[in-house]
N, C-alpha and C positions, 0 to 999 in steps of 0.2 A: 431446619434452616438451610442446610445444605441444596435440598431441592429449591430453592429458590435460585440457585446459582447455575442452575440448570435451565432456567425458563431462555426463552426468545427475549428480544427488546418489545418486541408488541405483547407477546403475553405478559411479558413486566409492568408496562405502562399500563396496561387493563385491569394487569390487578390495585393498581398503586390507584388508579383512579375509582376501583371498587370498590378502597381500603381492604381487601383480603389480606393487606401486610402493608407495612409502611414504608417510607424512602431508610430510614433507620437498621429496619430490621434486614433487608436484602442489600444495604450496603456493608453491615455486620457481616452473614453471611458470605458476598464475597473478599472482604477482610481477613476471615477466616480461611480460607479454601486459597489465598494467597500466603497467606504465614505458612501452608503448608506444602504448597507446589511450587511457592518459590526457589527458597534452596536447591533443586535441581532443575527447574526449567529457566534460571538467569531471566526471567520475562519481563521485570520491573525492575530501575536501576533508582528508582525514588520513589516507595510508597509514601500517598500524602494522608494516610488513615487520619490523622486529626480534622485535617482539613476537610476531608470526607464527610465524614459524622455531619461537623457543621453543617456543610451545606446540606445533607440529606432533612437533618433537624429542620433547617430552614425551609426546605420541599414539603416537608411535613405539614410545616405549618400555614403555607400556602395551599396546600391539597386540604387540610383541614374546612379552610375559607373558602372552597369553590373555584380556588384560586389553580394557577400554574399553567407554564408552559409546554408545549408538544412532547417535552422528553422531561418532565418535572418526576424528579425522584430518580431517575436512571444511571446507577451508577459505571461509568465507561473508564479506559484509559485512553492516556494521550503522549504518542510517540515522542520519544527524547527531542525530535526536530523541530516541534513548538514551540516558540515562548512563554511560558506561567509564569503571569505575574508573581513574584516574592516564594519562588520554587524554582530550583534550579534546572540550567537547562545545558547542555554539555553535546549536543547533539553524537552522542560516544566517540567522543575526542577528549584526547588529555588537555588539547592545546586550551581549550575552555574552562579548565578548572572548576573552580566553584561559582561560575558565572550564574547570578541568580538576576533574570530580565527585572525592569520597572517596567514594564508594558506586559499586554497580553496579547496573540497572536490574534488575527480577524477571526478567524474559523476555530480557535476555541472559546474564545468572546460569545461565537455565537450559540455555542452548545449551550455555556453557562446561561446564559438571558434565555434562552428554552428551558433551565431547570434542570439541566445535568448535571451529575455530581462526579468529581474527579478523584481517581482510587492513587492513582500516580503516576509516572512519567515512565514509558517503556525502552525496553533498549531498542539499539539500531547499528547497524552497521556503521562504521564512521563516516560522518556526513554524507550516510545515504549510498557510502560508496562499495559495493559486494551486493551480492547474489544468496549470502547464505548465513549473514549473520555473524561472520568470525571475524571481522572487523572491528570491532566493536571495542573499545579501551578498557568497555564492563567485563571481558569477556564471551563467550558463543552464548545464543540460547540455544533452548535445548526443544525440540521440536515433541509435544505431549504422543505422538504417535511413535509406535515401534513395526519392526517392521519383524514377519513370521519366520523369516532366515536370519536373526540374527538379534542381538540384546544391544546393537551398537548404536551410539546416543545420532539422532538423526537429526539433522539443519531444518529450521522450520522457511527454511529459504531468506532473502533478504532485497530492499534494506528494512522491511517493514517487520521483520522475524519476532522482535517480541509485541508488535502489536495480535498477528498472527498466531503466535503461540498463546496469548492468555484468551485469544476472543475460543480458542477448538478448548485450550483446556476449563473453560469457562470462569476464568479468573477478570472479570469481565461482561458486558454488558453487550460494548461492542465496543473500536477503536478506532480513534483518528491513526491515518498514516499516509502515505506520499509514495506518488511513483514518479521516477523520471525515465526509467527504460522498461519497467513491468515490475515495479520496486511494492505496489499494493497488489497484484493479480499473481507473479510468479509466488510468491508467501503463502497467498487463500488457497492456492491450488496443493501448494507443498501441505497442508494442514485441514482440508478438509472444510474450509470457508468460502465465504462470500466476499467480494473484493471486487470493488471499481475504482477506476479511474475517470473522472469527467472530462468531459472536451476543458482544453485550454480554456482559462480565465472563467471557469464556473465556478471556482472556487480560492479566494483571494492569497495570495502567497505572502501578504505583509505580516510578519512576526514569526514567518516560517526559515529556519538558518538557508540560505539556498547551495545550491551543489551546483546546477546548469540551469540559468533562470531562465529563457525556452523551451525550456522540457516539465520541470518540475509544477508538479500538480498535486494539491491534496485528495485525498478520499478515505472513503470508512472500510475499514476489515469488520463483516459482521456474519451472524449463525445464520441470514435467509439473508434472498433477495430484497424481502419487506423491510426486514431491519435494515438493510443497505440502503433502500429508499426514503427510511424515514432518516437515518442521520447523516444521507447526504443533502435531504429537502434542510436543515437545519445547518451543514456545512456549509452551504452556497449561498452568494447572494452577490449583488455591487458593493465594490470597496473603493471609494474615490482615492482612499491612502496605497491603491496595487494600479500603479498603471495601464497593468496587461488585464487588469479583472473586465468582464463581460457588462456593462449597462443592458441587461436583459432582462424578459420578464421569468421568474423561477417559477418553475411548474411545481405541479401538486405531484413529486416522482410517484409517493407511495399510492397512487388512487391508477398508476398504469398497472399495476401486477393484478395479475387474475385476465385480463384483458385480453379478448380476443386477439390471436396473432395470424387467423385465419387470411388469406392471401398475399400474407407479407413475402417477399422474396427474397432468398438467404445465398449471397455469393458463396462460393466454397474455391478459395484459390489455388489451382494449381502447385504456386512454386512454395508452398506452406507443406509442401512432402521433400521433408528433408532428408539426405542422405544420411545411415546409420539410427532413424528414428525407431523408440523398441515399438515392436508387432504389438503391444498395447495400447500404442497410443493411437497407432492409425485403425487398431479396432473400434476405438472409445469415440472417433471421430468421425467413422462410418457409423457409429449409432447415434449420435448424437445429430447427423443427417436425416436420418431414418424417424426418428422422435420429432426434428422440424417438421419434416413433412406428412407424420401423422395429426400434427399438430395443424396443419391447413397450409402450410407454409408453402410455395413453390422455389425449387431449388436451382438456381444457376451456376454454372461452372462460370469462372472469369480466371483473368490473369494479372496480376501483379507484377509485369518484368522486372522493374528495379527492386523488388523486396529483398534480392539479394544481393545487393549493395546496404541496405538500411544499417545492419551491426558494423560493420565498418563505417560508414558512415555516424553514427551515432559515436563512436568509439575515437571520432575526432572531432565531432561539435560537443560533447557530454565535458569531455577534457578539457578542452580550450576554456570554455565557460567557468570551470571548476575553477583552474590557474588563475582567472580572472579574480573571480568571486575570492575564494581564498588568501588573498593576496593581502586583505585587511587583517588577517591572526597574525602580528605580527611582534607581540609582546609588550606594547607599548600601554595601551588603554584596559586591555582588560583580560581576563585571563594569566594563563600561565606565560611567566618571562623567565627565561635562563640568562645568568650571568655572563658577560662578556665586554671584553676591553676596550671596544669601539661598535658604534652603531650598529655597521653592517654583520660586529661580529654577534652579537646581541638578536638580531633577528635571524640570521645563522642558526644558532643554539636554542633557540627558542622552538624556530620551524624544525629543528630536527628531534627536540627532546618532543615537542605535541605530538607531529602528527604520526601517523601509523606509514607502515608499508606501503599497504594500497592507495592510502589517499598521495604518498610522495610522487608512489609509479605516476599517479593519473597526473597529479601536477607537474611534474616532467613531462610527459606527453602534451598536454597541452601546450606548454610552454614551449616546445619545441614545434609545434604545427602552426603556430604564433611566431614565430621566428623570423626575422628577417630572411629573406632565400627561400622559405620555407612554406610562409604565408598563403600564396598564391596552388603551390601544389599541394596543401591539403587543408587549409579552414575552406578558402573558398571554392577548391572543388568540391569537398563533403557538402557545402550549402548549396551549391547547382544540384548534384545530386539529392541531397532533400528535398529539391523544389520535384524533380520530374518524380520519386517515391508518392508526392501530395497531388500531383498532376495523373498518376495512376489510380490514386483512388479518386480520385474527381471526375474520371470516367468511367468508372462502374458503378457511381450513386445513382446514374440512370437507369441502369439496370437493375439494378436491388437496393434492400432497405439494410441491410444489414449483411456482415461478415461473418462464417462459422469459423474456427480453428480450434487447434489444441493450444490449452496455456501454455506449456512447458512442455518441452522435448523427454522429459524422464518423471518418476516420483523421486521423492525427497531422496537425497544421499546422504550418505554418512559424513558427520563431521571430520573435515581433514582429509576427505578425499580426493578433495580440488585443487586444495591449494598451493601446492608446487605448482599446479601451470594455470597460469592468472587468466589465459586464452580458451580453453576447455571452459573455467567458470565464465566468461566473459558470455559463452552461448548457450548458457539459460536464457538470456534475454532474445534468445532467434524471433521469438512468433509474439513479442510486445512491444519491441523499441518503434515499429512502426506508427501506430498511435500516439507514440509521444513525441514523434519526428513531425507527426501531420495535425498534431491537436486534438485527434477525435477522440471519444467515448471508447473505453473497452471494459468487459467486466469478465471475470470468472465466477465459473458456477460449478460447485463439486459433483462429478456426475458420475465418479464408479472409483470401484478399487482394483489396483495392480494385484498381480500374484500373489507378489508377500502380504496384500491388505492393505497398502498405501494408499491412501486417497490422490486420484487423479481430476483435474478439472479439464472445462472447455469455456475458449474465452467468444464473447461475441463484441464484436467490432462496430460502432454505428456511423453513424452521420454528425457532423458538428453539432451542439445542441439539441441532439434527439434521444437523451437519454431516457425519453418516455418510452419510445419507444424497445431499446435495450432492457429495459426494466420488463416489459412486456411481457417478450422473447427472454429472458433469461427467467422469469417466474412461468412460463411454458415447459422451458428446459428444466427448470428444478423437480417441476411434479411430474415430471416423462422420467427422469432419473429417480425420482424417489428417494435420493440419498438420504439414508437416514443416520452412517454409520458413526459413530465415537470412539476416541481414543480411550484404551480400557488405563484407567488412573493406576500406574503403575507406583507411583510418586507417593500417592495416600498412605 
């Protein structure tokens, strides 16, 4: 049974549709493999095993008839940041309680009507807000990779950290999760996965908690690019209930992998050579040059000027937004309320008994760059600067189809290593907030390991709605890398 918890999402659904095993038995299986990786990997903060079974039951009996949908039988999780219907949703804040939605999020609405089965709700940084997963009310997860100098429990990075960690320790299928600064790509890269982001509005945000609703985008944490293709063809679509979602038409993602990338042109941006970057990454990033352009690819040098403004930048539109959006936890309707002797003192104690650290610092910051006096010299200059960041890469889409970099500036670090200075963790996000400043496509792709054996990726950057062709290109990059390696189950 175990091996079952081992396959891909496509070799799952191959076998489920060849009955080689049924939705039952490899939702069993990873049931099992969770009861046991749990306890030390914190990866799930609500298994919904009952609810599982059923609907597997119900997949079955649909796959029995001829019947089901593109992912029927596929047992996945889904990041604490969605809504499930009558399953609760806390996006890891206390401030939420035992908040269990009456509605269900678009983008897991739409797994389930494809025949996905839901194992349970993973952790997450507090509303999304961290780099590494310590945020979290649940507590850290725990990253299934160890590293060869050392036994010390390692970040599966964040905000997407237990989606990331059950899809490498294969507690899991694959995984909904959400980036707003590199929150689905810096995770895949720290653990050895698959991870995109789509361009803005490819994928609906309604019944998703928001953190900064310009930035914030769902996508899948999965074992291949294929997998990532197939559950984000089943992630995406128009949602007339998400104002900002796309009326476009959704491609076939999964039918661009394999697919010639023979004379596509691959920027490589200068100002993506960061000072103090380790001599691994800018090796992994000269190969992964070298792999384009075996691959047929022709390679250009461009320039990005303002990419070094973008983390600052991002680091006063991401805040602002939060303060914003945040501003409704406020004890009244739902959630947790602390006692207090007048109104403002009641929302007071409230906002301070919920939210975490991180999420206080950020809503401070934004509220302060929101400020009277304040306003003019930094929301609205960070948004002139986002425009000319979106005006730089709108003049190299002439020149190429796509962007090469490094996801992350390092491998996974050790828990607690960051977080005295909230600015060191701030620039994990160097080489992704750009994408989510300008809307476009980015994906990582695991392409090799660090010294100690840590899995290192590389992210590729597209064009607005050209995630066929990222899928391409990064199913080019996966079999030039080979990656084949796994986290050895220390946990079992």
């Amino acid at each position: 049974m175990s091996s079952l918890t081992n396959l891909t999402l496509k070799a799952a659904l191959d076998g489920l549709k060849a009955k080689s095993f049924s939705s039952e038995e490899i939702t069993k299986a990873h049931i099992d493999a969770i009861e046991k990786a749990n306890p030390s990997l914190n990866a799930y903060v609500l298994p919904t095993f009952e609810h599982a079974l059923n609907m597997a039951r119900a997949s079955d009996a649909r796959l029995a008839r001829g019947e089901g949908g593109e992912l029927e039988g596929a047992p996945l999780g889904v990041k604490d940041l969605f809504c499930t219907e009558g399953h609760r949703t806390t996006a890891g804040s206390k401030i939420l309680g035992d908040f269990v939605p009456q509605y269900e999020s678009t983008v897991s609405a739409n797994l389930w009507r494809d025949g996905a089965v839901m194992l349970g709700k993973l952790n997450m940084d507090e509303f999304a807000m961290g780099s590494s997963n310590e945020t979290s009310a649940w507590g850290p997860v725990v990253n299934p990779w160890r590293s060869k100098a050392s036994n010390a429990e390692l970040t599966p990075g964040g905000s997407s950290g237990g989606s990331a960690s059950a899809v490498a320790a294969d507690l899991c299928l694959g995984a909904t999760a959400s980036d707003t600064g590199g929150s689905i790509r810096q995770p895949a890269a720290f653990t050895g996965t698959v991870g995109i982001k789509p361009t803005y509005g490819r994928c609906s945000r309604w019944g998703i908690v928001a953190f900064a609703s310009s930035l914030d985008q769902a996508g899948p944490i999965a074992k291949t690019v294929e997998d990532a293709a197939i559950l984000l063809k089943s992630m995406s679509g128009y949602d007339p209930k998400d104002s900002t979602s796309l009326n476009v038409d959704l491609p076939d993602f999964p039918s661009f992998v394999g697919k010639s990338v023979k004379g596509l042109r691959i920027g490589v941006p200068k100002e993506y050579r960061v000072d103090g970057m380790p001599a691994e990454i800018e090796t992994l990033w000269r190969q992964g040059i070298e792999w384009m352009r075996a691959a047929g690819c022709e390679i250009v040098d461009i320039s990005l000027p303002h990419t070094k403004y973008a983390l600052p930048c991002y680091y006063v539109v991401a805040p602002a937004e939060a303060s914003s959006n945040l501003a409704r936890y406020d004890g009244m309707r739902y959630g947790l309320r602390a006692d207090g002797k007048s109104l403002t003192e009641l929302y007071e104690n409230t906002r301070a008994e919920g939210f975490g650290n991180e999420v206080k610092r950020r809503v401070l910051i934004g509220t302060y760059v929101l400020s009277a006096g304040y306003y003019d010299a930094y929301y609205v200059r960070a948004l002139k600067v986002r425009r000319r960041i979106a005006e730089d890469f709108e003049k190299v889409w002439g020149k190429v189809d796509a962007i090469l970099t490094p996801s992350t500036p390092s491998a996974a670090f050790a828990l607690g290593d960051k977080r005295v200075d909230p600015v060191t963790m701030y620039l994990n996000d160097v080489f992704t907030v750009t994408a989510n400043l300008t809307g476009m496509p980015g994906i990582s792709v695991p392409a090799g390991l660090d010294a100690n054996g840590l899995p290192l990726g590389l992210q590729l950057i597209g064009k607005p709605l050209d995630e066929g062709t990222i899928f391409s290109l990064a199913g080019a990059l996966e079999d030039a890398a080979g990656f084949r390696a796994k986290a050895e189950k220390w946990w079992a």
